[in-house]
N, C-alpha and C positions, 0 to 999 in steps of 0.2 A: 403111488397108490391113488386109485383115481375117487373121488366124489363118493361113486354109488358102492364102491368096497370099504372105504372108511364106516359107510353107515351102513352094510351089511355086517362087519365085523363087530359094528356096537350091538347093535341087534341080537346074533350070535350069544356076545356076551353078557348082554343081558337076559337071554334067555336062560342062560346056563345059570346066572346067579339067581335066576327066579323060581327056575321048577327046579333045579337037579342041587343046590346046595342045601344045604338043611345044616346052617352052625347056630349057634344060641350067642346072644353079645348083648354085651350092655350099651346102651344110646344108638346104636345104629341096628336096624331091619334089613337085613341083606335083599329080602325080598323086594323090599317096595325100591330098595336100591338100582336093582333086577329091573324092574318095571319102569324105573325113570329111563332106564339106558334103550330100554327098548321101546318107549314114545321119544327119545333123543334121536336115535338112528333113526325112528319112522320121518321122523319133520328133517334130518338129514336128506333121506330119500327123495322127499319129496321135492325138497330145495333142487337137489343135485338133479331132480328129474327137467323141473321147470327151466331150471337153468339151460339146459342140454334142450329143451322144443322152443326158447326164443333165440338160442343159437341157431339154431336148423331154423328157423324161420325167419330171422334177419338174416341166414344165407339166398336163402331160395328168394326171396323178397329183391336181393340184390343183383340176383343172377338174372335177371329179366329181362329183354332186350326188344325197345320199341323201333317199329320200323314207319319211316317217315316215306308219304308216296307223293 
């Protein structure tokens, strides 16, 4: 499972424990639970984005070929 599915899948579920569960508990808030997971998956994302354009760009960076005249 790659980078940007691990933090879509957090995403997901923290979506799901934010708006669609509705339980009552004592010491934990599922919601704000909800909401940690889905600013967890976003800075996932983003990691897994960044990561993936300095790859592609220390590719292309090294694919370059000077020509001597």
């Amino acid at each position: 499972m790659s980078q940007s599915a691990r933090s879509l899948a957090v995403i997901a579920l923290g979506a799901i424990l934010a708006f669609a569960v509705r339980v009552e508990t004592t010491g934990i808030d599922i919601q704000i639970v909800g909401v940690i997971l889905m600013v967890v998956g976003l800075i996932g994302l983003a990691c897994g984005t960044y990561r993936y354009y300095l790859a592609r760009r220390r590719a292309s960076s090294t694919n370059t070929i000077d020509t001597i005249e």
